[in-house]
C-alpha positions in Angstrom: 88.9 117.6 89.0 88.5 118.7 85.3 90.4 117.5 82.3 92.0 119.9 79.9 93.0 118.5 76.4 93.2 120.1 72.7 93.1 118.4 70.1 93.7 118.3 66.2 90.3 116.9 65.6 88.5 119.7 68.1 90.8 122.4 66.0 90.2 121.4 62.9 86.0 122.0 63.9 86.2 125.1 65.6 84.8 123.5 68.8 88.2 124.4 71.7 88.5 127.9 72.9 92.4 127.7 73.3 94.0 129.1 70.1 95.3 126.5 67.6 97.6 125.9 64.8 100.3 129.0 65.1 98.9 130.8 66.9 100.0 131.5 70.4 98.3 130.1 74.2 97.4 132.2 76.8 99.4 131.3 79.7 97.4 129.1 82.6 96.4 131.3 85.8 96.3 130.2 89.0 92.6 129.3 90.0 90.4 131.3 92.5 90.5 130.2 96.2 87.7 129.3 97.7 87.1 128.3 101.4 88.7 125.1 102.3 86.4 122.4 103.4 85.6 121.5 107.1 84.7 118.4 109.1 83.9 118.3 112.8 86.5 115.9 115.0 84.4 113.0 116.6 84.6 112.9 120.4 88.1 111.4 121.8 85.2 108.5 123.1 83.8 107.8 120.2 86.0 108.0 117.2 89.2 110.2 116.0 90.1 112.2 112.9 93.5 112.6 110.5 93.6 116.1 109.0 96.4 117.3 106.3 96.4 121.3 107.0 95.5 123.3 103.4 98.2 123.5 100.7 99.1 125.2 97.7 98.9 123.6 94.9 100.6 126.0 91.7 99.9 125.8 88.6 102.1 123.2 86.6 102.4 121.1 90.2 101.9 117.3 90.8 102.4 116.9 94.6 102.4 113.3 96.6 102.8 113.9 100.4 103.2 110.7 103.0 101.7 111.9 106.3 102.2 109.5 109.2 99.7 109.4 112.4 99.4 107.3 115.4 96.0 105.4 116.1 94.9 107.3 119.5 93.6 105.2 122.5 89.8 106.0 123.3 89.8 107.7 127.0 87.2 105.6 128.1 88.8 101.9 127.1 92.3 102.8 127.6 94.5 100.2 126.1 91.5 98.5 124.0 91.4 97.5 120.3 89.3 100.3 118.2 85.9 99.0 116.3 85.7 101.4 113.0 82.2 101.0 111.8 82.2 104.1 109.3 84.5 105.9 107.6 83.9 109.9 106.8 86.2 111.7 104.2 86.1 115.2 102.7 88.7 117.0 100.4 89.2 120.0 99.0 88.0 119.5 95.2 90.7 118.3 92.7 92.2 115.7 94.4 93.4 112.8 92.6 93.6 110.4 95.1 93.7 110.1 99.1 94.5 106.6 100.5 95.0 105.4 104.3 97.5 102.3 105.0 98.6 100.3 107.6 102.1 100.7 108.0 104.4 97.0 107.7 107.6 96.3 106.5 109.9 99.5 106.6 111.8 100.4 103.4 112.6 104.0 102.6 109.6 105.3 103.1 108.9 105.7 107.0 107.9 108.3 109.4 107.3 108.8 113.2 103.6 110.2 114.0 103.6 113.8 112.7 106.3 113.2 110.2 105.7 113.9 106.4 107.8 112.5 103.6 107.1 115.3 100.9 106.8 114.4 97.0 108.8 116.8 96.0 112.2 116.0 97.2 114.8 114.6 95.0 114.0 110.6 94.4 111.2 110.8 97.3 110.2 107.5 99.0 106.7 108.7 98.6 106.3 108.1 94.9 107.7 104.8 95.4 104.6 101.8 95.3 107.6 99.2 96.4 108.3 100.6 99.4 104.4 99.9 100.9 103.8 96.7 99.1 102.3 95.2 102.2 100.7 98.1 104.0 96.9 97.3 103.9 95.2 99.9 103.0 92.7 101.1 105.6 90.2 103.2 103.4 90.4 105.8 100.4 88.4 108.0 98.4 89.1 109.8 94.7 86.1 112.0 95.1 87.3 114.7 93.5 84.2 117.2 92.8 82.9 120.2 95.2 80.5 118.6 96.8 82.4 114.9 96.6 82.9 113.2 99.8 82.9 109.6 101.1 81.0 109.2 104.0 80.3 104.8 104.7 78.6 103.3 106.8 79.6 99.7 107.1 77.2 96.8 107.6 75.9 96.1 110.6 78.0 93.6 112.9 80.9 94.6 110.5 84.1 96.9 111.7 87.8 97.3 111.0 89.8 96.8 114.1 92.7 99.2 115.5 94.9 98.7 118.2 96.2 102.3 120.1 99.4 103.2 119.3 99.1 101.8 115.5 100.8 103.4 112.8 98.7 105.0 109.6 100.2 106.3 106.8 98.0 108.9 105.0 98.8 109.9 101.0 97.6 113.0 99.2 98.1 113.6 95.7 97.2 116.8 94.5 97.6 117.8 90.2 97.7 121.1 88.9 99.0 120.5 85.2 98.0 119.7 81.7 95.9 116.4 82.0 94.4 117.3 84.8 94.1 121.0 86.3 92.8 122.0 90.3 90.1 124.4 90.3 90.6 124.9 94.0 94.3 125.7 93.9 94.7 124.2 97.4 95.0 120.7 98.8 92.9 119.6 102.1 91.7 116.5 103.8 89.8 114.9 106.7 89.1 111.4 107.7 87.1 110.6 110.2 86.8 107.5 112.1 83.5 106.7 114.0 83.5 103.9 116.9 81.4 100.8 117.3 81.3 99.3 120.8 83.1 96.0 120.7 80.4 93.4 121.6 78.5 94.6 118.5 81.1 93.3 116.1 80.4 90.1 114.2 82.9 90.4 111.3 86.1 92.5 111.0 86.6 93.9 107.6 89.7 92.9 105.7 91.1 94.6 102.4 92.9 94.0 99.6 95.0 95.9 97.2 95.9 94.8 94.4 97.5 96.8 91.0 98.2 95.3 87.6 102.0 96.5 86.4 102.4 94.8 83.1 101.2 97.9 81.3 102.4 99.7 78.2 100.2 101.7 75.7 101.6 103.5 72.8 100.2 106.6 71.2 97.5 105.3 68.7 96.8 102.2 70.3 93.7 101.3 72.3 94.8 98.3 74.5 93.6 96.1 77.8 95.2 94.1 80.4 93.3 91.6 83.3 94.8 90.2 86.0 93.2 87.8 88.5 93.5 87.0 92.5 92.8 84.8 94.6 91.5 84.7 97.9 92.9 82.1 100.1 90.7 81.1 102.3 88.3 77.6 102.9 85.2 79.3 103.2 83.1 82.4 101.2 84.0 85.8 101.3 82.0 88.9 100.8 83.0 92.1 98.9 80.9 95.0 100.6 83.0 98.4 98.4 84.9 98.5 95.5 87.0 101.6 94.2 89.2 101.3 90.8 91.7 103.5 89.3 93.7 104.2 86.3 95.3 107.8 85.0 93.6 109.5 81.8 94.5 106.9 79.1 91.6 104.4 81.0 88.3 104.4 79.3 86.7 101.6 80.9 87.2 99.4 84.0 85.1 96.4 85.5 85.6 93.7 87.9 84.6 90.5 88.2 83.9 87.7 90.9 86.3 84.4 89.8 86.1 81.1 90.8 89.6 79.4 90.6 87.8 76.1 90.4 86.2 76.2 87.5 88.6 79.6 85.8 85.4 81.4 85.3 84.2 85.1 85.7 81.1 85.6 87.6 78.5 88.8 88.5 80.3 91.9 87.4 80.8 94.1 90.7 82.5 97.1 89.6 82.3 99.3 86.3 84.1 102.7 85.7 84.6 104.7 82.7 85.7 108.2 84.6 89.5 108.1 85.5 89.1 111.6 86.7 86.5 111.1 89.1 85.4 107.1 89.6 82.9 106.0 91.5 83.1 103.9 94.8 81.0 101.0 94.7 79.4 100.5 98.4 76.9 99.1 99.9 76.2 95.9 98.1 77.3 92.1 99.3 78.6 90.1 96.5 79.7 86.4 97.7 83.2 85.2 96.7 83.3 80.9 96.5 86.0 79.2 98.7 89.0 79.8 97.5 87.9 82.5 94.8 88.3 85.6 94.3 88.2 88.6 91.3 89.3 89.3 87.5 89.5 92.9 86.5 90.0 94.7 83.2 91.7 98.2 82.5 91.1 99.4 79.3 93.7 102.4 77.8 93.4 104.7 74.4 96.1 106.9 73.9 95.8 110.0 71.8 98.3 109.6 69.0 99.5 112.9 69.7 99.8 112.2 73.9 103.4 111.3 74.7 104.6 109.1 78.3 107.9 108.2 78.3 110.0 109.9 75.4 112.8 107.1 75.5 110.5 104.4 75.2 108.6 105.3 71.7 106.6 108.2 74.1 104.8 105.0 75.7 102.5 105.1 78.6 103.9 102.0 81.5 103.1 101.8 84.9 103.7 104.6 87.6 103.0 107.4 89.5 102.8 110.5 87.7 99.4 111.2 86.1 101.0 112.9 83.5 103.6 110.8 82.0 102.7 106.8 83.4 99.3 104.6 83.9 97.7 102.8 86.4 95.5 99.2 86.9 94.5 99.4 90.6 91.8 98.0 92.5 90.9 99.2 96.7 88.7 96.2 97.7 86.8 95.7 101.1 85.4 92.7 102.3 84.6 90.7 105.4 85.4 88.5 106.7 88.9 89.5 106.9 91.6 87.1 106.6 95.5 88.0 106.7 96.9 91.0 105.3 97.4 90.8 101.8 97.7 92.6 98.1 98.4 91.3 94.9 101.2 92.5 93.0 
């Protein structure tokens, strides 16, 4: 995923190709496609895959596409829970974001295995955050360079369990604009799940989601916002990955272990300054306290001449579009799990 920007300052030096001041912009062409990327399908006995077929992606497009699957039973354990021990993702370059939930409470957005709410209808369900508040999410990746790929293998004695016949919702976004641009020109995904036998699971893995809303930046200003959240739970948890994510105002974002006891910040965990492409933090252990949990900071600077929303003073507020809204979000994964939660 690159990032295209012009500014007065690059202009006034001489240091942008693209033509300045009055002079006129040669249109944006569609990029060169190369071959989609591949992953080989575990065996039915031994693990299962989600694939979204290739895409277009035109230029001046920002597509969000809800895919729904159904957890298949392993042939030989018919009827048995599914141990996930490692999770294997590859994308076609570009992509923004991919993320896998658990599907809960039904609001607008729902689908039958196979279905696909599409972005791109009028008012879509897809766009929506509200509408899978409580879905846990189940694993994602914003690897978004040619050779970027997630591919995690958890610690020993630790899985995320599936029953057969669960539903997973699966979200691409895809942008092909002005803040961020696909060099690939076509969307793609695989996730593969690989299967641990049962009797070697100590710990399931548990997840948390949690996103920051109270956000507004203004062109000019350079702002932050923290939120904190708390893990209830009477004994110590431990954080094992760590992915965060804000659109192309964020300059820096770290994350913190907190103890509610004491309403103090402990070992730093996490630390991004690339919205385009973060980094997922993996294999580390960091120990929460009893009832702790984790503070996190996104940090925003808006180009005075960027613009969000044009009725509110061209400020940049939480949602979806990369273009025109922001984003304080945090994927966590941890063990041992305890009940399905985000924070909100």
């Amino acid at each position: 995923m690159s990032i295209f920007r012009t500014s007065l300052f690059a202009c006034a030096l001489g240091l942008t190709s693209v033509s300045c001041g009055d002079e006129k912009t040669e249109p944006p062409v569609d990029p060169v496609i190369t071959d989609d990327v591949t992953l080989e399908e575990p065996e039915a006995n031994v693990g299962f895959q989600l694939t979204i077929p290739a895409f277009d992606i035109p230029v001046g497009a920002e597509l969000q596409d809800c895919h729904f699957f159904e957890v298949p039973e392993n042939p030989d354990r018919p009827g048995e829970a599914r141990f996930i021990s490692r999770f294997h993702a590859r994308q076609n370059p570009g992509t923004h974001h991919m993320n896998v939930f658990r599907v809960k409470t039904r609001h607008d957005l729902y689908g039958a295995p196979g279905d696909v709410v599409k972005g791109d209808i009028p008012d879509s369900p897809c766009w929506k955050s509200s509408n899978w508040a409580d879905w846990p999410i189940v694993v994602n990746s914003q690897e978004s360079s040619v050779s970027g790929e997630i591919n995690w293998t958890l610690p020993e004695g630790v899985a995320q369990r599936f029953e057969p016949g669960e539903l997973l919702m699966l979200q691409t976004h895809y942008v092909n604009a002005s803040t961020q641009v696909s060099d690939v020109g076509r969307g793609k995904v695989f996730v593969n799940f690989h299967e641990v036998e049962a009797d070697k699971v100590v710990h399931e893995m548990g997840t948390m989601f949690t996103t920051n809303q109270n956000i507004r930046v203004c062109p000019g200003e350079r702002r932050e916002y923290e939120k904190t959240c708390n893990f209830a739970r009477e004994e110590p948890i431990h954080i094992i990955g760590a992915n965060g994510h804000f659109h192309s105002r964020g300059v820096r974002f770290t994350a913190y272990s907190y103890d509610a006891a004491t309403d103090e910040k402990g070992e730093m965990f996490y630390e991004s300054t690339r919205w385009d492409d973060p980094p997922m933090a993996r294999d580390f252990d960091l120990v929460v306290p009893a009832n702790g949990g984790i503070s996190y900071t996104c940090e925003y600077e808006a180009p005075a001449d960027s613009c969000g929303k044009e009725e509110d003073m061209c400020c940049f507020t939480f949602g979806p579009k990369v273009e025109t809204s922001e984003h304080c979000n945090i994927f966590l994964y941890y063990w041992p799990k305890q009940a399905d939660f985000g924070c909100f």
